[in-house]
N, C-alpha and C positions, 0 to 999 in steps of 0.2 A: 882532105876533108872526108874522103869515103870512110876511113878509118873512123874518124871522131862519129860520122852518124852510127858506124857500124859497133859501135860502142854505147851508145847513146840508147839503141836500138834491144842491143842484150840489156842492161841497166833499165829499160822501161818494161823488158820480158819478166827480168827478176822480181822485182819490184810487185808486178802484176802476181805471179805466183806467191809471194810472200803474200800477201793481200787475200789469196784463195786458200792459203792454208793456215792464214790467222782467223778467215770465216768459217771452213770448216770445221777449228778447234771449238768455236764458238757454239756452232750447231751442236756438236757430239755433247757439249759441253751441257746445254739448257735443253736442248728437246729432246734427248735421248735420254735421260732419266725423266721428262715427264712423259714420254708415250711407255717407258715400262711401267710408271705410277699407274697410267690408265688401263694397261693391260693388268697388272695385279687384281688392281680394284675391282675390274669386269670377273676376271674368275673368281675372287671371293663372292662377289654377287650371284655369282652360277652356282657357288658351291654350297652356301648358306642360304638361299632363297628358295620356296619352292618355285615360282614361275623362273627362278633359276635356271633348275635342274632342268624345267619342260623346255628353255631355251637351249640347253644345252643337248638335250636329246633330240631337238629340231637340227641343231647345228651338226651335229654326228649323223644324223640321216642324211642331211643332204651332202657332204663330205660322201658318202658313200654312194650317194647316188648319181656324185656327181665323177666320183671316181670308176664307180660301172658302166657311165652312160660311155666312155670310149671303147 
C-alpha cells in the first residue's frame, strides 16, 4: 500500500504543476499584452502631449535624483 499512496502522491504533484503551468500560460497569455497596451499608450501620451512632456521631465528628474541620493 505504501507504493500505491506513493504513487498517488506523485500523480497529485503532477497534476498540481500541470495546473500551474496551464495558469501561467493563461497569465502571459491576457495580461502581458495588456500591461505593454498600457505602457505604449502612457508613452505616446508623454510624447504627444504637452503636460506630457512636463510628466516626463518630472519622471527623468527624479530617476536621477533618486539614482544620486545613494
Amino acid at each position: 500500500m505504501k507504493i500505491i499512496d506513493t504513487l498517488a502522491e506523485l500523480g497529485a504533484f503532477a497534476i498540481g504543476v500541470i495546473v500551474l503551468i496551464i495558469a501561467i500560460l493563461i497569465i502571459a497569455l491576457f495580461l502581458i499584452p495588456a500591461f505593454l497596451a498600457l505602457v505604449v499608450g502612457f508613452v505616446l501620451f508623454l510624447f504627444t502631449n504637452p503636460v506630457g512632456w512636463a510628466l516626463l521631465v518630472i519622471l527623468i528628474a527624479g530617476f536621477c535624483c533618486c539614482a544620486l541620493a545613494d
